[in-house]
DRENFIVEX-169101 format. One record per residue (C-alpha): residue in three letters; y, z, x. Coordinates in steps of 0.05 Angstrom, whole numbers, plus 5000, padded with zeros to 4 digits. Example, Ala and Ser with C-alpha at 12.3 -4.5 7.8 and 13.67 -1.06 7.14 Angstrom:
BEGIN
code; Y; Z; X
ala; 4910; 5156; 5246
ser; 4979; 5143; 5273
***
This chain:
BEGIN
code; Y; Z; X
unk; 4342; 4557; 5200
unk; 4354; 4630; 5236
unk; 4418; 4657; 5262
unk; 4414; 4711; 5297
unk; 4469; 4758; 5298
unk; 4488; 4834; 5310
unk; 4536; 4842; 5250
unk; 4543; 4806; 5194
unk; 4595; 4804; 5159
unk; 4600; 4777; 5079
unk; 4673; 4756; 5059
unk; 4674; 4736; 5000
unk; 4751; 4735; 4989
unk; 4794; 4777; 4951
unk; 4846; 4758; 4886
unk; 4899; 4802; 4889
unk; 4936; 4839; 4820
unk; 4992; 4855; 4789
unk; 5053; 4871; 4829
unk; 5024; 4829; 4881
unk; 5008; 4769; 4844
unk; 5050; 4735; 4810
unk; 5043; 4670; 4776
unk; 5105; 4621; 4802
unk; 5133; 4610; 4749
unk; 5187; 4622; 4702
unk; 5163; 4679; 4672
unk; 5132; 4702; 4737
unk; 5206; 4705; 4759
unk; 5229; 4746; 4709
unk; 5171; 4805; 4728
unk; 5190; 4796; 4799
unk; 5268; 4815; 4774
unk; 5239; 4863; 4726
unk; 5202; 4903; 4776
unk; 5244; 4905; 4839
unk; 5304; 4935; 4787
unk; 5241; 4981; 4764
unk; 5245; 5002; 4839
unk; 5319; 5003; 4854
unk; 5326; 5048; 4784
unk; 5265; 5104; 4801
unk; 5282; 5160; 4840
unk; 5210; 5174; 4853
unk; 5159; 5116; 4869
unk; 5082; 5135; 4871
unk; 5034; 5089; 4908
unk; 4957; 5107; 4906
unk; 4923; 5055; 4956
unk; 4910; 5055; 5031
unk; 4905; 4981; 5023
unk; 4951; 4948; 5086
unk; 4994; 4911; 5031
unk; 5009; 4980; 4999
unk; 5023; 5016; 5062
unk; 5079; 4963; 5077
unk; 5096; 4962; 5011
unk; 5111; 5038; 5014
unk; 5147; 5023; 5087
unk; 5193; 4969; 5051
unk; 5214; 5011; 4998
unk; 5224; 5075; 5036
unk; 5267; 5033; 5088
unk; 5305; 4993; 5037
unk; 5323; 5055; 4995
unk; 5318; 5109; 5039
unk; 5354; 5157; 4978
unk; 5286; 5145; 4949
unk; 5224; 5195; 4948
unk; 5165; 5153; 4968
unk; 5092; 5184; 4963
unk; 5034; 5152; 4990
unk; 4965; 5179; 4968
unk; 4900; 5150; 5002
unk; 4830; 5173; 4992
unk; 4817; 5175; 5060
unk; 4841; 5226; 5118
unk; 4887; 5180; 5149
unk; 4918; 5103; 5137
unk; 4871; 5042; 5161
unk; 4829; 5089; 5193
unk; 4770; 5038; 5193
unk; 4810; 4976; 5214
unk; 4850; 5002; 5262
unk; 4833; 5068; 5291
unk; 4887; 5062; 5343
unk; 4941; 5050; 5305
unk; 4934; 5101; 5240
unk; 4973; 5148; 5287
unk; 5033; 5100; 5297
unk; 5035; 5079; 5228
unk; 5050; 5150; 5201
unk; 5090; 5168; 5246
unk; 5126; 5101; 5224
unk; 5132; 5113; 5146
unk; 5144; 5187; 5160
unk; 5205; 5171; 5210
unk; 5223; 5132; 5143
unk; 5215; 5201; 5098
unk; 5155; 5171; 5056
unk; 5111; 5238; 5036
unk; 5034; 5220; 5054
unk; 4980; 5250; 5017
unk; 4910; 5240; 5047
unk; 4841; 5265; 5024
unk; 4862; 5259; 4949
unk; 4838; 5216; 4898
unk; 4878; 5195; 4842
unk; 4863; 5249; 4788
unk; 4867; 5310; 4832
unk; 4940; 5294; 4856
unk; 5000; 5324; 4816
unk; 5068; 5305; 4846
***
């Protein structure tokens, strides 16, 4: 059988990790506690991802505890800039109303914060 198509497009899924995923249980609970008193105890927080889940991660914890420094470093020149073109503008003008630092173009071992 033939399909034709213009783009194709292969998902094959994706399995978050760690802080993301968390296994519900008991123990899971306890990392969930551990980690968002990791968060409310740091003056500094360093996130190194573009990834949408990290860029509202970054806007959570920059609106939550805006007495916080929050740096968000992304390979790229500017956030989502292949999923949404139209919106990378908005959405750092968004964390940066919110006083998170964004650091674009770096990768992870040329950045020194």
């Amino acid at each position: 059988t033939r399909i034709p198509f213009e783009y194709l497009v292969i998902a094959t899924g994706s399995n978050y990790s760690k802080p993301a995923k968390v296994v519900a249980n008991n123990e899971g609970v306890t990392e969930i506690v551990a980690q968002r008193k990791a968060v409310k105890n740091a003056n500094k927080i360093l996130i190194i991802s573009g990834d949408p889940v990290d860029i509202e991660l970054a806007g959570k914890i920059a609106s939550v505890y805006n007495d916080k420094e929050v740096t968000l470093v992304h390979s790229e020149d500017r956030l989502l800039s292949e999923q949404f073109p139209k919106k990378t503008i908005d959405l750092a003008k968004q964390l940066r109303v919110l006083n998170a630092i964004l650091i674009f173009g770096k990768k992870t071992g040329s950045v020194v914060v």
